[in-house]
Backbone bond lengths (Angstrom), bond angles and torsions (degrees), N, CA, C in turn:
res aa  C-N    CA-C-N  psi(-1)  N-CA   C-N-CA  omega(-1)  CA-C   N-CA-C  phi
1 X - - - 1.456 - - 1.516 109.17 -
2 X 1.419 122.41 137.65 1.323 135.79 -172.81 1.478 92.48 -66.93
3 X 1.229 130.07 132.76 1.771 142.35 172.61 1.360 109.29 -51.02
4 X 1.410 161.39 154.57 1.289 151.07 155.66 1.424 95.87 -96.38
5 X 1.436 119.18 10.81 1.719 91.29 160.09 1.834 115.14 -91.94
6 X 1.793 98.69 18.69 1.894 92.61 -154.18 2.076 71.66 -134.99
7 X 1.621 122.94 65.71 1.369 116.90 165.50 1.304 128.58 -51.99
8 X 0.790 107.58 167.52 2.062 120.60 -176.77 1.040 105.57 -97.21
9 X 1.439 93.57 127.34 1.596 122.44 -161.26 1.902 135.41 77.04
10 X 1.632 100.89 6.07 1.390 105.91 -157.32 1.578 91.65 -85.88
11 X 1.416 133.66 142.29 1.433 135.55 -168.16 1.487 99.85 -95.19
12 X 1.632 107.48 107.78 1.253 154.40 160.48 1.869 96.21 -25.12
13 X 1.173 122.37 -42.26 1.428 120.98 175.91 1.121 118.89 -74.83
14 X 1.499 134.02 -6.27 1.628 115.81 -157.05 1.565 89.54 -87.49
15 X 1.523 90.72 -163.77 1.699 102.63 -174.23 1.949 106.55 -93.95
16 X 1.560 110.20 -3.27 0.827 97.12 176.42 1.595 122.64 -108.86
17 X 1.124 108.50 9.34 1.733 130.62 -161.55 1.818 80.24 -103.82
18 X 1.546 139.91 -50.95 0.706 128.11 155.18 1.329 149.78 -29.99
19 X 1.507 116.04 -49.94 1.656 140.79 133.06 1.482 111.54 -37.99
20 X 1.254 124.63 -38.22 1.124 120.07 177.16 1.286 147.83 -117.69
21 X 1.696 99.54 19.11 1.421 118.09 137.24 1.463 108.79 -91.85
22 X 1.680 141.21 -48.24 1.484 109.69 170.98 1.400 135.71 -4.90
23 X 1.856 93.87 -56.88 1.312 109.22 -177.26 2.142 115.61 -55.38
24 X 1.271 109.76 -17.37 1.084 108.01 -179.31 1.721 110.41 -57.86
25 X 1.355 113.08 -43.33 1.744 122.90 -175.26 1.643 106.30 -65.34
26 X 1.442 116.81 -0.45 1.736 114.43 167.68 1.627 99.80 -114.45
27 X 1.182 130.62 33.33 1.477 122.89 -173.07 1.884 98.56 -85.63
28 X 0.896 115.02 125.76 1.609 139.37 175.00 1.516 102.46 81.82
29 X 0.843 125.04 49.02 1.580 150.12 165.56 1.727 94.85 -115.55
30 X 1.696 85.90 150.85 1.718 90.65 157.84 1.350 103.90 -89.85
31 X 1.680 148.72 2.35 1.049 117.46 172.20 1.425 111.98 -68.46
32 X 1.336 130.31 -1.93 1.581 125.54 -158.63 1.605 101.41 -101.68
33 X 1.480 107.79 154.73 1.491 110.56 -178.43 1.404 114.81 -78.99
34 X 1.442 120.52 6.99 1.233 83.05 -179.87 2.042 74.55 -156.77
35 X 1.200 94.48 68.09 1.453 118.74 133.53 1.163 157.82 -2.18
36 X 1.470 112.35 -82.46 1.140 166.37 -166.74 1.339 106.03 -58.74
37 X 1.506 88.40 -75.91 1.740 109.00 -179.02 1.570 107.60 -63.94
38 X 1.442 117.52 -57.36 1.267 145.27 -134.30 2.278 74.48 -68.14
39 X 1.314 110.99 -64.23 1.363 111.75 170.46 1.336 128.42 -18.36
40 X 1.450 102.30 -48.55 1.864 92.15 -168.28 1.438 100.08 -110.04
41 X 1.878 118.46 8.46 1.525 103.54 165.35 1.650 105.61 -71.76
42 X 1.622 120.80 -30.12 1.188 136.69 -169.54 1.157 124.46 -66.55
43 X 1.642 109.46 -43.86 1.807 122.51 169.41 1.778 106.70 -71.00
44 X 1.527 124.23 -26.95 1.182 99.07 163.95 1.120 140.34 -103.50
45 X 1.659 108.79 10.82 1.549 111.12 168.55 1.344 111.89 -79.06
46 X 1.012 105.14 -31.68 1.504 95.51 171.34 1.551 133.20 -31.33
47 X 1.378 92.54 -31.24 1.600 99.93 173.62 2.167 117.30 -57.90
48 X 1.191 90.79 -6.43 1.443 98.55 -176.99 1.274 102.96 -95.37
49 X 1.225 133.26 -1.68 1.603 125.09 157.28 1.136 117.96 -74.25
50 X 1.822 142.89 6.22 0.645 149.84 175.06 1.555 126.59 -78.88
51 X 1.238 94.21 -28.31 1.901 115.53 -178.53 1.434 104.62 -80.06
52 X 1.337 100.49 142.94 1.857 122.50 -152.93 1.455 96.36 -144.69
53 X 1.307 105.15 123.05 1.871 112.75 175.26 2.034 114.34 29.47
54 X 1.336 96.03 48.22 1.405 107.85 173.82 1.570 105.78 -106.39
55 X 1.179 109.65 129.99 1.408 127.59 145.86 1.761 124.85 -38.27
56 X 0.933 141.61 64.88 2.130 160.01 170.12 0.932 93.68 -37.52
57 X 2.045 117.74 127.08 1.725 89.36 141.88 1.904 74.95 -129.36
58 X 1.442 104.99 139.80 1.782 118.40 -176.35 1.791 87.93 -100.16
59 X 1.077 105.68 139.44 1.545 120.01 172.15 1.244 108.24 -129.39
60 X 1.170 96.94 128.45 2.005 121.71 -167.23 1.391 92.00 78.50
61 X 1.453 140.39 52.14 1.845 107.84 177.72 1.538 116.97 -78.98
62 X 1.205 121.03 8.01 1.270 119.32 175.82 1.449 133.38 38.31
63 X 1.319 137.47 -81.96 1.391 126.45 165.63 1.579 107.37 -112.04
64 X 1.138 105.42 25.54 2.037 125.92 165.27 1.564 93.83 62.96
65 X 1.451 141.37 28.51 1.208 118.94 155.89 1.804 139.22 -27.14
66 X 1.469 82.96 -34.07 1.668 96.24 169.79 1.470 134.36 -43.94
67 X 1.699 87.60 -43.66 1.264 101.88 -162.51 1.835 113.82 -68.27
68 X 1.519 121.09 -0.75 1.531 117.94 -161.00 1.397 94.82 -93.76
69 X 1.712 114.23 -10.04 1.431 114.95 -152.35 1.682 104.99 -89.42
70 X 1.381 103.69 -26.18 1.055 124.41 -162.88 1.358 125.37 -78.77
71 X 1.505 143.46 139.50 1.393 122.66 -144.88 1.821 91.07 -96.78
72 X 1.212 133.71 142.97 1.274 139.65 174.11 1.429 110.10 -49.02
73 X 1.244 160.86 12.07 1.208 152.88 -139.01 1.995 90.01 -150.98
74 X 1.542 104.65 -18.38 1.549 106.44 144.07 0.996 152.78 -57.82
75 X 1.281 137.24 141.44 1.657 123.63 -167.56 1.936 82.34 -114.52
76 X 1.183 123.98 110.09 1.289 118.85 150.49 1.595 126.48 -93.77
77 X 1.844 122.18 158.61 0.801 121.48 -159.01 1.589 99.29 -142.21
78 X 0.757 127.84 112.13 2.035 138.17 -167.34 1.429 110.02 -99.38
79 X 1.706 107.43 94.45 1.361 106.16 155.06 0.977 114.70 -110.25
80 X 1.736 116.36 152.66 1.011 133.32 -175.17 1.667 109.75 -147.36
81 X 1.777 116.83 150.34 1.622 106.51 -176.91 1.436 97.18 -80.50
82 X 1.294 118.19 -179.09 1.820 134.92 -159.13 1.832 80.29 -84.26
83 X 1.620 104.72 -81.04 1.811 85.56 -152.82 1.247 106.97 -92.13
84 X 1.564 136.19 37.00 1.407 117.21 157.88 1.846 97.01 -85.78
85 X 1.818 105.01 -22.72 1.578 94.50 -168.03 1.212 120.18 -87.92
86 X 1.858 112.11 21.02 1.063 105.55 162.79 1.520 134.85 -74.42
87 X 1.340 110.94 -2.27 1.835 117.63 -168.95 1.869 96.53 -90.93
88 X 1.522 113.07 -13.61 1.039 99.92 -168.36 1.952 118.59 -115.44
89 X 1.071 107.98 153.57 1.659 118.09 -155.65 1.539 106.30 -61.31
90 X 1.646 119.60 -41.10 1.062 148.01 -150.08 1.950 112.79 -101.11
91 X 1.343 133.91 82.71 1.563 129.74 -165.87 1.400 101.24 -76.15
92 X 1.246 112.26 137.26 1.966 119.48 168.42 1.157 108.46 -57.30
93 X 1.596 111.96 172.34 1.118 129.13 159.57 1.664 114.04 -48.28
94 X 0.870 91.35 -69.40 1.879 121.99 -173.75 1.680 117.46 -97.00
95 X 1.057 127.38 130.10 1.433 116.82 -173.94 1.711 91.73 -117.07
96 X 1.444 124.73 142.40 1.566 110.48 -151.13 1.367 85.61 -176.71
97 X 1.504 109.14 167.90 1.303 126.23 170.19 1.297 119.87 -101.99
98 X 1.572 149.56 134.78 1.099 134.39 -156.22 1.806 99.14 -90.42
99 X 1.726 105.32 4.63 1.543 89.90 -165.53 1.460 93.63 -109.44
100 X 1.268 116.26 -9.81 1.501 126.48 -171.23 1.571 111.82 -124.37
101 X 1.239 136.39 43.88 1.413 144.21 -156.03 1.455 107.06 -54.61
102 X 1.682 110.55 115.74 1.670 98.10 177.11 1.416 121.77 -95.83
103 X 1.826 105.65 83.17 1.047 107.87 -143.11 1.492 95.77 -149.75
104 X 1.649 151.53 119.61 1.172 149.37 -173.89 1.523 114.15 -63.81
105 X 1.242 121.95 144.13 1.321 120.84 -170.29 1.311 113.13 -75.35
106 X 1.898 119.74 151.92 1.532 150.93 -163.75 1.899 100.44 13.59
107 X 1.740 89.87 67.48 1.499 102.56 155.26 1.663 129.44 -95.40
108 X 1.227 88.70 -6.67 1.943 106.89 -168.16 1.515 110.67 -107.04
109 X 1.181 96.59 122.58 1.412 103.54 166.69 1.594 115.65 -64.10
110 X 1.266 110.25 -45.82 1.641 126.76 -159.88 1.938 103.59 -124.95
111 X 0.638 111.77 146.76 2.154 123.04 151.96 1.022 124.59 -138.19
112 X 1.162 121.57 126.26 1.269 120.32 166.86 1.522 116.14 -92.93
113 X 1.413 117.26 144.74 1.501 121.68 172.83 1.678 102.56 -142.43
114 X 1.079 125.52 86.02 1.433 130.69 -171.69 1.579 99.56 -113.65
115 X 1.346 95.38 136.70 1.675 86.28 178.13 1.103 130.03 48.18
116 X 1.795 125.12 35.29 1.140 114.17 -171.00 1.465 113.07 -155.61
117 X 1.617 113.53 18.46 1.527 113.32 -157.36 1.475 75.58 -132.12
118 X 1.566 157.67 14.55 1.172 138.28 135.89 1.359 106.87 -88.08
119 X 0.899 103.57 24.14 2.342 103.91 178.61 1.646 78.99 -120.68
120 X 0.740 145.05 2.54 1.437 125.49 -165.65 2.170 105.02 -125.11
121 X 1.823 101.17 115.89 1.464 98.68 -177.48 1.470 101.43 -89.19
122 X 1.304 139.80 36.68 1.174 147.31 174.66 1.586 132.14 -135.69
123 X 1.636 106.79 12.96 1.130 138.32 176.16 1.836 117.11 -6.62
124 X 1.477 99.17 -56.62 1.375 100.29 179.46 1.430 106.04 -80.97
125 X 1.075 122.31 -37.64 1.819 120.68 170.85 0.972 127.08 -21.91
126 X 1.945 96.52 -65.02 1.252 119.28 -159.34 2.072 106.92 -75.72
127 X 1.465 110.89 -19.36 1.421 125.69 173.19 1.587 122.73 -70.38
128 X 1.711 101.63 -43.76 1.357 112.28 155.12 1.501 115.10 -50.84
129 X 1.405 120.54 -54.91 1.611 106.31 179.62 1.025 134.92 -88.88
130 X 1.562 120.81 13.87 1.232 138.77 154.14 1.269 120.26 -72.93
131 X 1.565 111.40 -31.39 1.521 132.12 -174.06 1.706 87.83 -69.26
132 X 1.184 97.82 -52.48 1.605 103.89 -159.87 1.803 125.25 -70.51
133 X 1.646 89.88 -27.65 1.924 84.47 171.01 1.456 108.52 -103.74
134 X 1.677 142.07 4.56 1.267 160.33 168.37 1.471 101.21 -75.59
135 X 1.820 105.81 114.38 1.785 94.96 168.59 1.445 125.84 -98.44
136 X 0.982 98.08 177.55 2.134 106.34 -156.94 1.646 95.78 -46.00
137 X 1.278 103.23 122.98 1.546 128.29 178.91 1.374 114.47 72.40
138 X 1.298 109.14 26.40 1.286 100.76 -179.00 1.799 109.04 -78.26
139 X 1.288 118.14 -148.16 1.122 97.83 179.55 1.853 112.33 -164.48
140 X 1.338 114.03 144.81 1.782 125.25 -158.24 1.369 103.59 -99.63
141 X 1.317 131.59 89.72 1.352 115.27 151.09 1.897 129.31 -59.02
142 X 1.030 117.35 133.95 1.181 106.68 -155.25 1.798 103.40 -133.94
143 X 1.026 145.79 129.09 1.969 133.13 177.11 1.950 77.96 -156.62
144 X 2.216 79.30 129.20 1.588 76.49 158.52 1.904 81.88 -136.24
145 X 1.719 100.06 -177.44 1.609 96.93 163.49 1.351 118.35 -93.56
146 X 1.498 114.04 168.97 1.337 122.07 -178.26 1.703 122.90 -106.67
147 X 1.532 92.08 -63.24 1.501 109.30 -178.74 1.862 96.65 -111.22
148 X 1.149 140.36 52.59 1.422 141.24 150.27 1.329 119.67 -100.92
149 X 1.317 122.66 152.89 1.297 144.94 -162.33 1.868 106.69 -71.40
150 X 1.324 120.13 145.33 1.346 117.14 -179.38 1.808 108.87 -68.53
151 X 1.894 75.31 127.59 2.084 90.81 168.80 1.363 105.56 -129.13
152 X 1.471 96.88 172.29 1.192 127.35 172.41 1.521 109.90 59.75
153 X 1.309 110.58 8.28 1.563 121.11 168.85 1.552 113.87 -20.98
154 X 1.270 107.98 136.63 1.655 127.11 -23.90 1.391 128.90 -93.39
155 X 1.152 111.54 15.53 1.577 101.21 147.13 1.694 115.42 -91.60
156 X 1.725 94.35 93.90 1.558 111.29 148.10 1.170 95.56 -162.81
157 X 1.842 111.06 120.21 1.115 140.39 -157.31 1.909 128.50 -86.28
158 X 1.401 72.28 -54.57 1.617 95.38 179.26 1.759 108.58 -165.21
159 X 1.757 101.88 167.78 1.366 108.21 168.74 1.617 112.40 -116.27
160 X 1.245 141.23 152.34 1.249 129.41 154.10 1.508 123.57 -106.11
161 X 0.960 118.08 158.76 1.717 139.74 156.62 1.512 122.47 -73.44
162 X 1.043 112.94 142.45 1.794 113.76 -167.52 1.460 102.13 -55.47
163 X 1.436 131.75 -26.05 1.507 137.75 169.60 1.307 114.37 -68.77
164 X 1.159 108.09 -40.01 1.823 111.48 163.81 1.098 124.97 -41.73
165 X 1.562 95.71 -50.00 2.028 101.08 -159.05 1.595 96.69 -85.53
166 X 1.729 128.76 -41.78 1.094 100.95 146.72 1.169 158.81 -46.50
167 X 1.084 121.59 -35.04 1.565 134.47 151.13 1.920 107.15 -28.39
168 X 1.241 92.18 -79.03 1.385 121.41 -169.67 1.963 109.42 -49.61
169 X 1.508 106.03 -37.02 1.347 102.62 166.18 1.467 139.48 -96.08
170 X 1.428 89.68 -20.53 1.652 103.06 150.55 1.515 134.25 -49.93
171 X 1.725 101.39 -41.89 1.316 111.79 -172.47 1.585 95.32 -88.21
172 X 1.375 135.48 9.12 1.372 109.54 170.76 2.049 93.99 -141.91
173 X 1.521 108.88 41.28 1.157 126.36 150.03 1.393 121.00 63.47
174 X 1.519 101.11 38.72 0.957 113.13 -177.36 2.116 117.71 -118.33
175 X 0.875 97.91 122.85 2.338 104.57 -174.55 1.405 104.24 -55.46
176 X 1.220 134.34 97.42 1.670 126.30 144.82 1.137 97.33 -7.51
177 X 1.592 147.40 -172.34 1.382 160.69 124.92 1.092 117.67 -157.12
178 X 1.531 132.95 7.41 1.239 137.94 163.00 1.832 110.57 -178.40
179 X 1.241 125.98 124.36 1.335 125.06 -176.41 1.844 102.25 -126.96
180 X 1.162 98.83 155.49 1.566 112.53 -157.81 1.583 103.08 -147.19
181 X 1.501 109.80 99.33 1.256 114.19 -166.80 2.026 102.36 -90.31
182 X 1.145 118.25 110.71 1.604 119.70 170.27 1.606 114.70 -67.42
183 X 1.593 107.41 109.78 1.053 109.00 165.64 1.383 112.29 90.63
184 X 1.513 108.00 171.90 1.156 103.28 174.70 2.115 113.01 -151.65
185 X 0.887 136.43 167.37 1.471 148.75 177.29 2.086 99.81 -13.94
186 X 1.663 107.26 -40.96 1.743 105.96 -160.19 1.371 101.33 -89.39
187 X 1.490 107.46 -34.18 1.600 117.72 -158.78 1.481 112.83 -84.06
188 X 1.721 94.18 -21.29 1.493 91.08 172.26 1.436 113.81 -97.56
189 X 1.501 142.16 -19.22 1.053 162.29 -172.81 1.706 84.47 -46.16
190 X 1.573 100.89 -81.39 1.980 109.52 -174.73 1.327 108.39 -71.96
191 X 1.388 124.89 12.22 1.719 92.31 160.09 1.386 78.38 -92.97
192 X 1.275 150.31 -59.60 1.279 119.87 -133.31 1.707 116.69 -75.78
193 X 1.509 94.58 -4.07 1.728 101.04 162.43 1.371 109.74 -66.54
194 X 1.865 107.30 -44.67 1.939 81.20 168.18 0.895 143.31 -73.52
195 X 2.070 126.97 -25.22 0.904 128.88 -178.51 1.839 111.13 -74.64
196 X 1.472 116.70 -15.89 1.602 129.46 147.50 1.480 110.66 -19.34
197 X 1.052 95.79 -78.12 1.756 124.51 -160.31 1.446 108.60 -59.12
198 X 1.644 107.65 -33.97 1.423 106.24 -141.77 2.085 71.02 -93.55
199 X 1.472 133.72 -48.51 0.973 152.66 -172.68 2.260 93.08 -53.18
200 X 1.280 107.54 -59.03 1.820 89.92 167.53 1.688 118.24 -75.24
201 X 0.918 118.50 2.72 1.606 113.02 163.86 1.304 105.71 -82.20
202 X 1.719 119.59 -33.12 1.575 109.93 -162.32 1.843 110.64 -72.18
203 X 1.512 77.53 -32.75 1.844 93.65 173.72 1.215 119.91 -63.72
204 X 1.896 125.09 -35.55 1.214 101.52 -148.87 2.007 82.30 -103.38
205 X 1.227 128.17 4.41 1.301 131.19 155.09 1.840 124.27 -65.71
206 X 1.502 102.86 -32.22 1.297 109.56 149.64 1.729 133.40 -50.95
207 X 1.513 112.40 -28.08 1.585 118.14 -176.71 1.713 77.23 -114.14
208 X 1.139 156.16 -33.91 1.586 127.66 -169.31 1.348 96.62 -156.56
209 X 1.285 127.66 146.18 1.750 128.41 -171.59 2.155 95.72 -84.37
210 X 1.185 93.55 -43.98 1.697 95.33 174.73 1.406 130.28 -76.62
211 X 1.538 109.28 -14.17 1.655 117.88 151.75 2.008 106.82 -57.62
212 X 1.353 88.51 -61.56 1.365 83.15 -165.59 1.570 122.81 -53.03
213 X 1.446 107.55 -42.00 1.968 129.78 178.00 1.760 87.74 -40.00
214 X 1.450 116.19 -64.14 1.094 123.14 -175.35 1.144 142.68 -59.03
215 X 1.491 120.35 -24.09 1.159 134.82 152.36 1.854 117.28 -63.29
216 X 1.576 91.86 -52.86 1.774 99.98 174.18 1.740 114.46 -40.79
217 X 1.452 93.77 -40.63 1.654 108.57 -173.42 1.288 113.17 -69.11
218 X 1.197 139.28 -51.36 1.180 149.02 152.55 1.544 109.86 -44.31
219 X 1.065 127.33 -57.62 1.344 126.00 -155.96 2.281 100.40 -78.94
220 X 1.102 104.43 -53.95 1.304 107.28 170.09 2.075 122.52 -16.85
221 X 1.871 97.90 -50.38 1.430 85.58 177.59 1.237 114.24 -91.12
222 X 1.414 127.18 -0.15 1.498 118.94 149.71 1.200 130.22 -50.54
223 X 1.481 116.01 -52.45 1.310 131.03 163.69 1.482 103.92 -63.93
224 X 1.142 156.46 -22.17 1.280 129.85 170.59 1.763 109.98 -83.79
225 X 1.709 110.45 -33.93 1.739 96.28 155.40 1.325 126.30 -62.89
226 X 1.394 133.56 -10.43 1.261 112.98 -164.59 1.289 106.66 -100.78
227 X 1.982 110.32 -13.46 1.551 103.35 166.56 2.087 103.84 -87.67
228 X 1.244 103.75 -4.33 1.843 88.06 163.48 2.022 114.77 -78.45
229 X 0.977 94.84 -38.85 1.133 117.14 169.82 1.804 119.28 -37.96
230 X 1.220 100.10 -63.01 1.486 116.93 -167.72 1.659 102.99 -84.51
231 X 1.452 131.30 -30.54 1.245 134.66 169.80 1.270 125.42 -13.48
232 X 1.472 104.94 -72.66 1.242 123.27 159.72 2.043 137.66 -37.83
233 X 0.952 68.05 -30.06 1.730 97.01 175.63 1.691 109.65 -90.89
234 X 1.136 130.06 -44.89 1.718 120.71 -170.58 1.151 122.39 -36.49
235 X 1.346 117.55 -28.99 1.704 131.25 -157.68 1.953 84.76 -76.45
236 X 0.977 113.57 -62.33 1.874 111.76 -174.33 1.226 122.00 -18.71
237 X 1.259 138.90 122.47 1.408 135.26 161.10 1.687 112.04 -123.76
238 X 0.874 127.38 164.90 1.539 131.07 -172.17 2.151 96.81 -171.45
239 X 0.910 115.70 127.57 1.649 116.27 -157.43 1.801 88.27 -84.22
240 X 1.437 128.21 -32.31 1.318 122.64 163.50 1.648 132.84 -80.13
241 X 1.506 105.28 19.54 1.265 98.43 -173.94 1.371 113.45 -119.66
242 X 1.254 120.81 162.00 1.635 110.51 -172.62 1.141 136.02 -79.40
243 X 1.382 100.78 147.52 1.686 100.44 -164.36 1.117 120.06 -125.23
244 X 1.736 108.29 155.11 2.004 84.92 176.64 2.059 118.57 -69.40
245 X 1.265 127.38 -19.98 1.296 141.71 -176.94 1.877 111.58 172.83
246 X 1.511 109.82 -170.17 0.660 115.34 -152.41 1.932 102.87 -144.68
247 X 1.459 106.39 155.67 1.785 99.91 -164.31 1.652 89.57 -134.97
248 X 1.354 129.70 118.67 1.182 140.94 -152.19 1.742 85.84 -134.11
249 X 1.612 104.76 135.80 1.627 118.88 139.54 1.020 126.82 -144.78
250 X 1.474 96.29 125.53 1.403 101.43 -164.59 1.585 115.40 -108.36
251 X 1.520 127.99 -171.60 1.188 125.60 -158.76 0.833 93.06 -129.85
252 X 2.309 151.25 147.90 1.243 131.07 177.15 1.870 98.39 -97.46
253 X 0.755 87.93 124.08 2.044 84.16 178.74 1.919 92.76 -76.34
């Protein structure tokens, strides 16, 4: 997922786009603003250290973060589309469509689709051909967001609800087998006060580069209270309350 501290359209040259890639070298730290989230994408990938001499194919892997998680005794396989992978340092294996996979059928033990099926206007397509190169019982890791701010504009399509993605994987025959709701109603309330803050600095750097430095400056130790703040709170779950997304594995029947 594109960071909401790095918005669309904000010019990559100022002095504060500068400040705000630094911030990339504190990402899953609480010094970073956006924390919060960045936390429970981290506690549930973990579940991908579990896979042992499996066949990967990661869809969207973008700058292959995936790949460190993964136990070596894996064969991974990195697709990615042509111009979303231009923002990123790192080229796939395969450059492919996630709705049209150029890829022979139930070769994969495992897929990943994290962060990458609200970028996608072909949703059920792209599930059908996951169904289709995944062999019997293999299995779909799946995380999209829920309550986060629009990226990668404008491809970001839609959000779903934990009833959605069931819906949605049922109808292309695939078993829930474990769902992992991120966050909850408090924790997301104050990140989105930081990603707020961090979103009026980008603006007020738009009318003056030293408004904005200055706002960032100020605004920064808010955002570092509101992840002391929220700490306390992560453990909460409530299945109706809001979340930043959701971490699905599923089974292909």
């Amino acid at each position: 997922m594109k960071s909401a501290s790095e918005p669309d359209g904000f010019n990559e040259t100022s002095a504060l786009a500068r400040v705000l890639r630094g911030l990339r070298n504190l990402r899953g730290t609480p010094l970073h603003p956006q924390w919060l989230s960045d936390r429970f994408h981290a506690l549930s990938r973990r579940r991908l250290k579990a896979l042992r001499n499996s066949k990967v194919l990661d869809i969207g892997s973008g700058d292959s973060s995936h790949a460190e998680l993964l136990d070596s005794s894996n064969r991974l396989v990195r697709l990615d589309y042509p111009e979303t992978n231009r923002r990123y340092s790192v080229r796939p294996d395969v450059f492919g469509d996630a709705c049209r996979l150029p890829v022979r059928s139930e070769v994969f033990d495992a897929v990943l689709l994290l962060e990458v099926l609200e970028h996608l206007p072909c949703a059920d397509a792209a599930l059908e051909e996951i169904h289709r190169v995944t062999r019997p019982k293999g299995t779909l890791y799946l995380s999209v967001p829920f309550l986060y701010p629009t990226h990668d504009a404008p491809q970001d399509f839609q959000r779903y609800t934990t009833h959605g993605l069931r819906a949605l994987l049922n109808r292309h025959r695939f078993m829930p087998i474990e769902e992992i709701q991120h966050g909850n109603s408090f924790v997301v309330g104050l990140q989105l006060i930081n990603l707020g803050l961090l979103e009026l600095a980008r603006d007020a750097a738009k009318w003056h580069p030293l408004a904005g430095l200055s706002l960032a400056a100020t605004a920064y130790p808010v955002c570092l209270a509101m992840n002391a703040l929220a700490s306390p709170l992560v453990a909460l779950r409530h299945p109706a309350a809001g979340c930043f997304g959701f971490f699905v594995v599923a089974q292909r029947n």
